[in-house]
N, C-alpha and C positions, 0 to 999 in steps of 0.2 A: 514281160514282167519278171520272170525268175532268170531269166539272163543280168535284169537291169539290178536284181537283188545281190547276184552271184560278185557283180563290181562294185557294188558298195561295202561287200565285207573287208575287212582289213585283211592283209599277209599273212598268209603264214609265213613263222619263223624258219629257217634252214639252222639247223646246229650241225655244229663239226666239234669232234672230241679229239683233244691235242693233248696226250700226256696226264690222262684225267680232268681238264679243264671242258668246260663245254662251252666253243664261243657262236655265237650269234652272228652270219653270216646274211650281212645286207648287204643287198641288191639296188634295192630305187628308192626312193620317197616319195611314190606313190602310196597313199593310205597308213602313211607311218605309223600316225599318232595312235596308229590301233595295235602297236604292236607292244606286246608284255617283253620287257629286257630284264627285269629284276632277275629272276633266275639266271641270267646270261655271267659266264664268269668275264667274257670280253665283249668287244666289238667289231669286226673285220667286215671294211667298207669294200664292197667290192663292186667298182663302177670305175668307166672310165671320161666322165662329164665332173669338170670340177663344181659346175653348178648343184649337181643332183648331192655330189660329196659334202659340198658346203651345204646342202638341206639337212643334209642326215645330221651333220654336225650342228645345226642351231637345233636342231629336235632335241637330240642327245643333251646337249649342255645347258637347257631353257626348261628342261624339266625343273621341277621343285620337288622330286622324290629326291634322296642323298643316292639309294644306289643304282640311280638314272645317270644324274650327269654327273659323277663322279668315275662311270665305270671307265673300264681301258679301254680306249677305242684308237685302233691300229685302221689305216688304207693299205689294200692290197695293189698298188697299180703305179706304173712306174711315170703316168704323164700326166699328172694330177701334180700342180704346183707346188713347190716348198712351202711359200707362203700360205697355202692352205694344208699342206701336212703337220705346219708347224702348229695348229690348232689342235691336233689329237696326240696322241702318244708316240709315234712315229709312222716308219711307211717300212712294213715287214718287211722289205726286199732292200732297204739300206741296214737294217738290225737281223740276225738268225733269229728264226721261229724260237729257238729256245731261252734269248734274250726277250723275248717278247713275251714268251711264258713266264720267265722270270719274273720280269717287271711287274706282268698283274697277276703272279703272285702274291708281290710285295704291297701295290695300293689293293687291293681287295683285302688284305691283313688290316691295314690303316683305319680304310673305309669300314671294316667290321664297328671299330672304338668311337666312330663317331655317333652322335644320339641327338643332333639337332639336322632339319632339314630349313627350308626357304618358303612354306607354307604359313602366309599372312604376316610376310615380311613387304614392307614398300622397297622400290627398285634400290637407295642407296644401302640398306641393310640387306639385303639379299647378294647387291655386285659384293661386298666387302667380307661376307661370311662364307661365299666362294673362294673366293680369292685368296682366302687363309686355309681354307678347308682342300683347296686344289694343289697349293703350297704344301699344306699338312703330308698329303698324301703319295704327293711324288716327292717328297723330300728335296727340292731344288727352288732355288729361286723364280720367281715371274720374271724374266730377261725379256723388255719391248724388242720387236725386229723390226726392221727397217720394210715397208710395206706401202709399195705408190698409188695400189684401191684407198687406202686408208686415210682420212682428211687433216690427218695431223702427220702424214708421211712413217707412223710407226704402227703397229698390230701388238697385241698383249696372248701368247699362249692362252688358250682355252676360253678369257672372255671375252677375245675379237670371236671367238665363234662362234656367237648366239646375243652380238650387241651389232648393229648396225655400223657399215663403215662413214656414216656422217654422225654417228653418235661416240665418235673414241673421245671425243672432247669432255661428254660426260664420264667415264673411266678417270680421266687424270681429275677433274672438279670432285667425285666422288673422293677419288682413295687420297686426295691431299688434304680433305675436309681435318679440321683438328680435333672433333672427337673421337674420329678414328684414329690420331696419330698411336697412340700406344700398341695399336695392333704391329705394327712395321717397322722395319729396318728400311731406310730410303737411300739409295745411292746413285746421283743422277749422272745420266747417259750422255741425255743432249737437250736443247731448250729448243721448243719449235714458236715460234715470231706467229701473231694472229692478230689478223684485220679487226680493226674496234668496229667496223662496222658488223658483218657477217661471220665473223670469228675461223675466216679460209686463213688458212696456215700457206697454200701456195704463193709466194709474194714476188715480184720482180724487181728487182732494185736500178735504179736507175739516175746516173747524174744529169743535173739539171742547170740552169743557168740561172745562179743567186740573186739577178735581180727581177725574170717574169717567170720563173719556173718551165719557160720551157727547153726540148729535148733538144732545140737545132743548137746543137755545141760546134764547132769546128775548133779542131783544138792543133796547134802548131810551135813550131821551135823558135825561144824567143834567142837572137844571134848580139853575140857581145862584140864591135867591133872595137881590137885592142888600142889598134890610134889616135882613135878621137872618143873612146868610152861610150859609143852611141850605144842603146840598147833598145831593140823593136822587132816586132816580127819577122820571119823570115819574109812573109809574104812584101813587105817594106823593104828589101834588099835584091828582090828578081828581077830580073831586066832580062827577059829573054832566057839563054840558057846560065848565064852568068849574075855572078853576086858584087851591086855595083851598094854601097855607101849612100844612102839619102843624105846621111850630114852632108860626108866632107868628098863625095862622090870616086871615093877609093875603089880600085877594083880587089876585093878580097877572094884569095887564090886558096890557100890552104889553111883548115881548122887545126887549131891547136898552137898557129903560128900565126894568121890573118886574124881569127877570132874563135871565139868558140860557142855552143849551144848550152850555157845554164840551166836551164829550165824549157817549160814549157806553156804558154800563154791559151785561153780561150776566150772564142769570141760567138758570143749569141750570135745568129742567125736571123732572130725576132727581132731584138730591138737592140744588139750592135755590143749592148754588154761586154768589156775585156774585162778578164780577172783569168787569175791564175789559180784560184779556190772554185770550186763548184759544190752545192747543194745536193746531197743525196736525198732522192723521196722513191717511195713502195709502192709499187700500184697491187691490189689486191687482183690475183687471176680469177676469182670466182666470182665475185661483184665489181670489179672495174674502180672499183675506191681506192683514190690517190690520197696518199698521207705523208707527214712528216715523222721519222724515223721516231721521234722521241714519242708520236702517240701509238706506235705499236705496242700490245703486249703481248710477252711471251708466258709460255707452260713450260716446265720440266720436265722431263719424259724420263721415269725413272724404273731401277731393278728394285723388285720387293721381296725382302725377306719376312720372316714371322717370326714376331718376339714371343717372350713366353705366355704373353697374355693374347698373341692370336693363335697359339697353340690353343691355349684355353677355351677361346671363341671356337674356333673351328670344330672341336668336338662339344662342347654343350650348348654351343649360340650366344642370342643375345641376351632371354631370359625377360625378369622384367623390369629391371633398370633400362633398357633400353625403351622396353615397350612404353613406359609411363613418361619418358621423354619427351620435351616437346618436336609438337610436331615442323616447328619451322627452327633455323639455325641461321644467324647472321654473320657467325664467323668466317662467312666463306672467301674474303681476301686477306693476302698476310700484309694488307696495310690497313684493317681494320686493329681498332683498340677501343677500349672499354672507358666510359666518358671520363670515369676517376682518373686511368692512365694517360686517357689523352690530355685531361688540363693537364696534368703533372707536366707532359711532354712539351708542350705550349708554355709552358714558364720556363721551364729549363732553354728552351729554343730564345726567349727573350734575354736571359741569362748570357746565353751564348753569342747574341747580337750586341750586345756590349764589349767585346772581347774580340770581336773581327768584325773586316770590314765586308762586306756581302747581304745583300737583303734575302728576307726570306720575304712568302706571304701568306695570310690566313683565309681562307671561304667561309663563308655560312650561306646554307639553303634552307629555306622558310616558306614552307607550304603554307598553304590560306586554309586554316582551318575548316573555316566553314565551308569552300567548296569540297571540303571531303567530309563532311558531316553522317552522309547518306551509305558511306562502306561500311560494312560489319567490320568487325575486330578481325576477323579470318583475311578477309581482303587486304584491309590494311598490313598484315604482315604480312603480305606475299608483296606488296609494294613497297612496303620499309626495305626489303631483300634486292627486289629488282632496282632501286635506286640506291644501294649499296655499290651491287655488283657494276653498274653501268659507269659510279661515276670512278672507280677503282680501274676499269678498263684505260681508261685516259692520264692513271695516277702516275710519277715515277714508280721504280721500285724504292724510292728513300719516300718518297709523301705518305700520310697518314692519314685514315679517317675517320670516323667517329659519328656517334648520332646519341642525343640526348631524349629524346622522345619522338612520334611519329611525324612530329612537323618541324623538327631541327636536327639539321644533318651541318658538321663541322670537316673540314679538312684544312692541312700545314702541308706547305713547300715550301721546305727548307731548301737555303740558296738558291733562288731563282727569279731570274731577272723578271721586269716589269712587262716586257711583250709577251712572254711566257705566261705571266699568269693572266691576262689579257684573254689570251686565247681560249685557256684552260678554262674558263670563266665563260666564253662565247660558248665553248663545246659542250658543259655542260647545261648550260641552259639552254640552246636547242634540245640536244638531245635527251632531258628530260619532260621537256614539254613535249616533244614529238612523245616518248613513251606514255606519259597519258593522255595525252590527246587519240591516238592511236587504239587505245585501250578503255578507253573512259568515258561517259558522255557527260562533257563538264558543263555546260554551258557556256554563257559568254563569262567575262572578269578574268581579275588575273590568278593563276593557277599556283605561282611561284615567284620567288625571289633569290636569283643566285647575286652574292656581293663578294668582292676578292678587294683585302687591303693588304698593304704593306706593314709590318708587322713594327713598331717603335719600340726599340728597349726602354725610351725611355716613359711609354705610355702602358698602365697596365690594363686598360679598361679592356681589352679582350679579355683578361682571365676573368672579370667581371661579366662576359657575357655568357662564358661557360659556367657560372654558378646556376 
């Protein structure tokens, strides 16, 4: 018993004093969370298991004390990954100890000024008052690094270190959110392409054959012969090791002079297909979902800086304009608009269909009231949100969407042929019945109504239905 007491107490600390500083010298993350760091002027990880480094580091950064995960925290160890050094302050054996001292010098001065922590903040006001507060303090920008654990292929300084590597997808949905826009300076890197279904960023690209979509391409040189103007595959000209004429049964000797190679011709494998264009489709590596290129969407992966109002944030918080805030937010795609801007946009789009020749089209999605009679108010915005976000996953970047109340949701595609919105049209109404069917115990009836038309300048009764 007093053996089994002796291992359930926490660590003791190790201090080392470096120049008047006293830093806090961890070993394991065994029994971390017992251990007092406030007093610690730093942190020096000293382990050679990137695993046990990466614990120490989500302990450190996943606090809600300010001068927890705020403080400096250095790895002392030369085989512990970049990509996980790049989470803390650096790796003292690529910086001199007196650079190191410097540094947290310098955030330990910062960190004094601040006077807000992360206690009884929900997860997207906590990442975001970090993230200015982490910026605040080191004086530099958040720079993404290019990171192949990571499911969006990049990692963010200090909050890849205490966010899940299948959760960075929330990090860019957070910090792109628009009532945080005034926090940030946004400067994008690179755009990573994600699966409408499972939202895996690993994608394969592959040419296909434009009439069964499938892979058996054989692709070959189509031969111009100059004498008689024939033009056909090379495989239509072999006889053996020689190039004999199908037309006019010429023996052609030399290219440039007998004929030459134009182009190049393919020919399905499946069902015989020639075309000289082939179909590019994505198959997702994580769920195996084959798509067309145009229902991919992509995220921005961007450098953030702090304007002067997440200075601001960063030392006082959020306060309680934020707190009194609602608790749900629909603005979360930037093809959403506000039902007033959206008619406007919809008349102007008709406007504009008199004036050239190109069709656009309009949707409407029409829940049946009464089979949602039975959700509370709290439910139904969380569903207003997820049938935002779902049908925006599928949207161009130029389409728009909109919602008038909880059982009418509007969107425009502008210029876009009649198969196009055909489909657009199939995909969302699967896949919002799947999402509540999936989620919901509706009974039998019908659940919904998705309709896509063709948009008449010279008919105005849609803006009649957005009244």
């Amino acid at each position: 018993m007093n053996a089994l007491r002796i291992l359930q107490r926490p660590l003791r600390l190790d201090f080392k004093e470096f120049e008047g500083l006293n830093f806090a010298i961890v070993k394991t993350d065994a029994n971390f969370a017992g251990l007092n760091l406030t007093k610690a002027d730093g942190i020096f990880i000293e382990n050679e298991s990137p695993e046990v480094v990466s614990n120490i580091i989500k302990e450190v950064r996943s606090s809600e004390v300010t001068s927890v995960y705020l403080k400096p925290l250095f790895v002392k160890s030369l085989s512990i990954p970049t990509e996980i050094v790049q989470l803390t302050d650096g790796r003292v054996e690529d910086i001199t100890m007196n650079k190191a001292l410097q540094k947290s010098l310098e955030i330990n001065e910062r960190v004094k000024g601040i006077q807000a922590d992360t206690k009884g903040l929900n997860f997207s006001e906590s990442l975001i008052l970090k993230t200015t507060q982490y910026i605040y303090t080191r004086q530099r920008p958040l720079v993404p690094f290019r990171n192949l654990v990571s499911k969006i292929g990049y990692s963010y300084p200090f909050l890849s270190g205490y966010i899940s590597v299948d959760d960075h997808l929330q990090i860019l949905d957070n910090l792109s959110e628009m009532k945080y826009q005034e926090y940030f300076k946004f400067k994008t890197v690179d755009k990573v392409n994600l699966c409408h279904e499972c939202e895996g960023t690993y994608m394969n690209f592959r040419e296909v054959c434009p009439s069964c979509n499938s892979l058996e391409l054989k692709t070959e040189n189509l031969i111009h012969h100059f004498r008689c103007a024939y033009i056909g595959p090379e495989s239509d000209f072999k006889q053996d090791e020689d190039m004999i004429c199908p037309k006019c049964d010429k023996l052609l000797r030399h290219i440039g002079i007998d004929y030459d190679k134009p182009s190049e011709i393919n020919q399905c494998q499946t069902c015989n297909h020639q075309s000289q264009d082939v179909n590019m489709r994505a198959s997702c590596i994580d769920c195996g979902h084959d798509m067309d290129l145009e229902h991919i969407a992509n995220r921005s992966v961007q450098t953030l800086q702090i304007t002067a109002a997440g200075e601001k944030l960063a030392i006082r918080g959020f306060g309680k304009k934020v707190a009194e805030a609602p608790t749900h937010e629909f603005k979360t795609t930037k093809n959403y608009f506000g039902w007033g801007l959206f008619k406007i946009l919809v008349g102007q789009e008709l406007t504009r269909l008199e004036l050239r020749s190109h069709d656009s089209h309009f949707g409407v999605i029409q829940l049946n009231d009464e089979k949602f009679d039975f959700l509370d108010e709290k439910t139904k915005d969380v569903l207003q949100k997820e049938i935002l976000n779902i049908v925006a996953q599928y949207l161009r970047p130029v389409d728009l969407i909109s919602f008038k109340n909880f059982s009418t949701f509007a969107f425009l595609m502008p210029e876009s042929n009649r198969k196009l919105a055909s489909e657009m049209k199939d995909t969302i109404d699967y896949n919002l019945k799947k999402l509540i069917g999936d989620n919901i115990e509706m009974g039998g009836g019908r659940m919904l109504e998705v309709e896509v038309m063709t948009l008449d300048p010279d008919d105005h009764s849609v803006l009649q239905l957005l009244e």
